[in-house]
TIROTI-375372 format. One line per 10 residues: their letters; for each residue x, z, y of C-alpha. Coordinates in Angstrom, 1 decimal, padded with zeros to 4 digits. Example, Ala and Ser with C-alpha at 12.3 -4.5 7.8 and 13.67 -1.06 7.14 Angstrom:
REM TIROTI-375372
as> 012.3:007.8:-004.5 ~ 013.7:007.1:-001.1
//
This chain:
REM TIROTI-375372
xxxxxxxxxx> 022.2:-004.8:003.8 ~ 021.1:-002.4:001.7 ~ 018.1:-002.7:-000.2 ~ 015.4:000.1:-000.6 ~ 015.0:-000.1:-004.7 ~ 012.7:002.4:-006.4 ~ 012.8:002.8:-010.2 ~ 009.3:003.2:-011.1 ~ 009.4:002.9:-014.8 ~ 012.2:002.0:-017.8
xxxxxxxxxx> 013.6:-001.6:-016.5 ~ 010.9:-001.4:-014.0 ~ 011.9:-001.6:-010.2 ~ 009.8:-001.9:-007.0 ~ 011.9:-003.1:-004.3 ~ 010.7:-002.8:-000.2 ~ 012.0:-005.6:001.5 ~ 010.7:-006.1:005.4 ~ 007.2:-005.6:005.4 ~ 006.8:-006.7:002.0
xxxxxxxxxx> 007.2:-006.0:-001.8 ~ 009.0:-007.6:-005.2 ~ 009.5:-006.6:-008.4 ~ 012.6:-006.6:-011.0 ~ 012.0:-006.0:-014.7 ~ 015.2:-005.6:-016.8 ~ 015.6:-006.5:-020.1 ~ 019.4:-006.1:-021.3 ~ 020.8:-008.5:-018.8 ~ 018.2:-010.3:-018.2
xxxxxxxxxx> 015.6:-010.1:-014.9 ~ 012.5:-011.1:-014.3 ~ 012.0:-011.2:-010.3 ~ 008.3:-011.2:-009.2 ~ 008.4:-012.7:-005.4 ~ 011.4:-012.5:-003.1 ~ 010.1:-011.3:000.6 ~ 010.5:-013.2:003.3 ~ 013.4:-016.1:003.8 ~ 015.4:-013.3:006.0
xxxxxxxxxx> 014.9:-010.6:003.6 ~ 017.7:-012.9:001.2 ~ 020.5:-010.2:001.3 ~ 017.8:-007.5:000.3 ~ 016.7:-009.6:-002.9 ~ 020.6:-010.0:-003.8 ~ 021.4:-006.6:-003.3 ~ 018.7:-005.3:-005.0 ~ 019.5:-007.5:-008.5 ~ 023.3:-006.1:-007.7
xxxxxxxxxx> 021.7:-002.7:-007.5 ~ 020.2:-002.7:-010.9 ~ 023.3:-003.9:-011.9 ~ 022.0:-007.6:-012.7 ~ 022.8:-010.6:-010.3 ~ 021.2:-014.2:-009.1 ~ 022.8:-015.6:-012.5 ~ 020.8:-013.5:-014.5 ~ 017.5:-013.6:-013.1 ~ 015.8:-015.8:-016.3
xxxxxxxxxx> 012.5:-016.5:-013.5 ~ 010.8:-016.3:-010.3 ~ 007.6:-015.2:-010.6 ~ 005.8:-015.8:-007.6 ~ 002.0:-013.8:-006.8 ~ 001.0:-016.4:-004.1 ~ 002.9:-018.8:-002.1 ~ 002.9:-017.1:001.3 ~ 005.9:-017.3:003.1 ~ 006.8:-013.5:002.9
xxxxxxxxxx> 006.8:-013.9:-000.9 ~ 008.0:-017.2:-001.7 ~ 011.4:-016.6:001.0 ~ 014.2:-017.2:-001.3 ~ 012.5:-018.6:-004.4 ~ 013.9:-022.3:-003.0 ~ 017.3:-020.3:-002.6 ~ 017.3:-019.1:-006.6 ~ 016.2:-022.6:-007.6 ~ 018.6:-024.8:-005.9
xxxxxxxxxx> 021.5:-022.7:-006.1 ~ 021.1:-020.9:-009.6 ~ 018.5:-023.3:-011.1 ~ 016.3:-020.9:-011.8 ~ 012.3:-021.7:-012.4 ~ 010.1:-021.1:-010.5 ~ 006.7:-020.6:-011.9 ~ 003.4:-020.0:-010.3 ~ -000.4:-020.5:-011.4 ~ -001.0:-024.0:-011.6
xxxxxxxxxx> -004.0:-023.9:-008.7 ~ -000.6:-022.3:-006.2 ~ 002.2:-025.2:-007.2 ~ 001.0:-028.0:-004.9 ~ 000.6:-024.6:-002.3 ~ 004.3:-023.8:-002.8 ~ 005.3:-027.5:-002.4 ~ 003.7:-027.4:000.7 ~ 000.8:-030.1:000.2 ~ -001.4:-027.8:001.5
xxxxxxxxxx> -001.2:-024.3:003.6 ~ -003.9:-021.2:002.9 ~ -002.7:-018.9:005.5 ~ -004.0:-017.1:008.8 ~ -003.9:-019.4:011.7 ~ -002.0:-019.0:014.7 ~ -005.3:-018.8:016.4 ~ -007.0:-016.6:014.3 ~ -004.0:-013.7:014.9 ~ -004.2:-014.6:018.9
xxxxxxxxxx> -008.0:-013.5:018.4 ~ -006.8:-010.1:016.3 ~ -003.8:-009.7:018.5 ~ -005.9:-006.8:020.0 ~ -005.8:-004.7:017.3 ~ -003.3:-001.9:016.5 ~ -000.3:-003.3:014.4 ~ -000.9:-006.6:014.6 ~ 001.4:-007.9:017.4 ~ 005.0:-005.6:015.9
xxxxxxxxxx> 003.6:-007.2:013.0 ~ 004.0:-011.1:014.6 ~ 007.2:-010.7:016.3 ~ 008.4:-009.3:012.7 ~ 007.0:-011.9:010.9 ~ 008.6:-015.1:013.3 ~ 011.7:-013.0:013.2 ~ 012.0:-012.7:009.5 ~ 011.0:-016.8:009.0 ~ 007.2:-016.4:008.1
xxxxxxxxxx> 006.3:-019.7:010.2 ~ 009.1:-021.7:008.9 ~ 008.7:-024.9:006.9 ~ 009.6:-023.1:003.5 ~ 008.4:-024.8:000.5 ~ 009.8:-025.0:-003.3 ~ 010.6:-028.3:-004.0 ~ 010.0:-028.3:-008.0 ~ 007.5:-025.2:-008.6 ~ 006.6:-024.8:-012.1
xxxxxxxxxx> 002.8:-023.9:-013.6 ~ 003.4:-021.0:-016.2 ~ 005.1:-022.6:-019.6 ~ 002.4:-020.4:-021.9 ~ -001.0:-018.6:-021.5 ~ -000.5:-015.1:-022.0 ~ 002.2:-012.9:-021.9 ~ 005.4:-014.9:-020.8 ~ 008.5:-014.9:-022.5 ~ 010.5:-013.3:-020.0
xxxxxxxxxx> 012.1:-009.6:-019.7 ~ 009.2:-007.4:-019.3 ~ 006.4:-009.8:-021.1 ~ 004.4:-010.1:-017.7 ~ 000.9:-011.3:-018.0 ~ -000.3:-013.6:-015.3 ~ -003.5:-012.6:-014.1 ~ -005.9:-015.2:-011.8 ~ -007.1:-013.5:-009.2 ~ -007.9:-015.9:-006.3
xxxxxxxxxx> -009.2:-015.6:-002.7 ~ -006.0:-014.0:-001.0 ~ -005.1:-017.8:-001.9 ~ -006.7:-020.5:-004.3 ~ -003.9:-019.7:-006.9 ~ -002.9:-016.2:-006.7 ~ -001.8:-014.1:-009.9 ~ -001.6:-010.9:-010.5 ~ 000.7:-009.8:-013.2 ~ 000.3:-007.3:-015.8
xxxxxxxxxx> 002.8:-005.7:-017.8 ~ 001.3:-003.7:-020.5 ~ 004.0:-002.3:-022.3 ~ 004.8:-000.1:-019.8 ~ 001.1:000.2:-018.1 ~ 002.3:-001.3:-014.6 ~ 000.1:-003.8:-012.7 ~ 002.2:-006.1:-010.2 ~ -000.8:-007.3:-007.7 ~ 000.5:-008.8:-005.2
xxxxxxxxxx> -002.1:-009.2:-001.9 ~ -004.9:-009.3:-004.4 ~ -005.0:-005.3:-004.0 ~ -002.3:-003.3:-001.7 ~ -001.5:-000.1:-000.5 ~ -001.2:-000.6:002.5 ~ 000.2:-003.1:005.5 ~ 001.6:-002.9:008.9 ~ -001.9:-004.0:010.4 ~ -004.1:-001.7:008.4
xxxxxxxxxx> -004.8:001.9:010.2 ~ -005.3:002.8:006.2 ~ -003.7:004.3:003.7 ~ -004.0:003.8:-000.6 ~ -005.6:001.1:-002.6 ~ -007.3:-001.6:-000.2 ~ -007.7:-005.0:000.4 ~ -005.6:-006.9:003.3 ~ -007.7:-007.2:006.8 ~ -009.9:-009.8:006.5
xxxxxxxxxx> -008.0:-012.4:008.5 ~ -005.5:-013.0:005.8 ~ -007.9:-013.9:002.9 ~ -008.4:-017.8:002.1 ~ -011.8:-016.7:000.7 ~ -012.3:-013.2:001.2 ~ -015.7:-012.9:-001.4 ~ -013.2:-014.4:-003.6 ~ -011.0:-011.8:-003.1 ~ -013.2:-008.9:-003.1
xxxxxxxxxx> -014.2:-010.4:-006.6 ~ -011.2:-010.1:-008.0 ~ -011.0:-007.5:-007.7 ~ -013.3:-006.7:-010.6 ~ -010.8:-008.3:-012.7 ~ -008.0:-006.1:-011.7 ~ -010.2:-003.3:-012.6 ~ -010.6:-004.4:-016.3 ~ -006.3:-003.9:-016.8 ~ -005.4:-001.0:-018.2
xxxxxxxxxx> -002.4:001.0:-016.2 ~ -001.1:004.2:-014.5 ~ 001.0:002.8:-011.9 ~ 000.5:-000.6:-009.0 ~ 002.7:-002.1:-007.2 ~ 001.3:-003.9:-004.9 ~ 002.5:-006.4:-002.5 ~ 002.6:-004.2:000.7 ~ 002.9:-000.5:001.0 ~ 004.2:002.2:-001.5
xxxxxxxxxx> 004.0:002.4:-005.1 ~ 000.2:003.9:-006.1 ~ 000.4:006.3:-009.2 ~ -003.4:006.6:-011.4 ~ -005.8:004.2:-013.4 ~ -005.4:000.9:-011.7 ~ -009.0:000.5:-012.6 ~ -009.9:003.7:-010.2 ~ -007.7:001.9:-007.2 ~ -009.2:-001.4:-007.8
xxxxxxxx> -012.8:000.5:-007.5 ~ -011.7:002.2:-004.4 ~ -010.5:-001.3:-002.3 ~ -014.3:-002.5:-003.7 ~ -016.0:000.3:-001.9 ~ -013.3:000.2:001.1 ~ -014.0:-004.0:001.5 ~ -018.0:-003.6:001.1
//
């Protein structure tokens, strides 16, 4: 299968998997890979390291923005089979192992199922393994605070009410933010399009969310890739201020 990769910057690539976003940054041949889709977007996440001409072997981390099914899919896969780390914010490791889940409830999208998007969106979802038992059996908190010494020197960034543990990351050297579901561009349930945040029913703690919100609006940056929907080009301070007013 082929996978839809978009250079964005030098060694920078957004990649749209099936719904849903990661991130490869190249460093000779060396990867960073922030999140990995959903569990049946695997042959996307290979063939997109193939098409940036690295492979599974070199990928030197996982990065993962939240632990989410549709972003954690093959991060077990890399581990197990390659050994590569996973890492994560400390608050999101127990999440990933599964001790705990911060997602929307079956119950909760049978109450939404009214609204436009939302039910393609389910049968996508149980299609592509987003309600399957998925965790990562040995997640790692980040080795360092700071920048991480990993191709492209990515920045974890705390920004948590999409989940308890979610991170950003920011990659100042080449002005990109990496934001995960803390600030998108837009989502198969959202009748919206540019910088928001996900309908409310995804949110842990949405006033959490819309918080960080702020945070993301202190980074400096020309160009976000967020988690869902296409790449967003301007201050990422002016697209963090627009989701605020959007969310309020």
């Amino acid at each position: 299968m082929r996978a839809d990769v978009h250079q964005v910057a030098d060694g920078t690539y957004l990649v749209h998997g099936s719904n849903t976003n990661w991130v490869i940054l190249t460093e000779g041949d060396a990867v960073t890979l922030v999140d990995t889709g959903y569990p049946g977007d695997r042959e996307q996440v290979l063939a997109s390291l193939a098409e940036v001409g690295s492979s599974p072997e070199a990928v030197a981390a996982v990065l993962i923005t939240h632990a989410h099914n549709d972003h954690l899919g093959s991060a077990e896969y890399l581990r197990a089979t390659y050994g590569t780390p996973v890492y994560l914010h400390e608050a999101e490791v127990p999440h990933a192992r599964r001790e705990f889940l911060h997602q929307v409830s079956v119950g909760t999208v049978l109450r939404n199922a009214w609204r436009p998007g939302v039910l393609p969106w389910v049968v996508h979802a149980l299609r592509s393994g987003g309600t399957t038992h998925n965790p990562v059996t040995a997640p790692e908190p980040f080795p360092t605070a700071g920048a991480l010494d990993l191709p492209g020197r990515p920045v974890p960034v705390h920004t948590p009410g999409h989940t308890d543990g979610h991170c950003a990351y920011h990659v100042p050297g080449t002005g990109v933010l990496i934001s995960g579901d803390a600030l998108v561009s837009g989502h198969p349930t959202s009748r919206i399009e540019g910088p928001q945040l996900l309908p409310d029913m995804f949110h842990h703690e949405r006033p959490r969310a819309v918080a960080s919100l702020d945070l993301l609006a202190e980074l400096e940056g020309e160009l976000l890739l967020p988690g869902h929907g296409p790449v967003h080009r301007g201050p990422v301070r002016d697209a963090a201020h627009r989701a605020r007013e959007r969310a309020l």
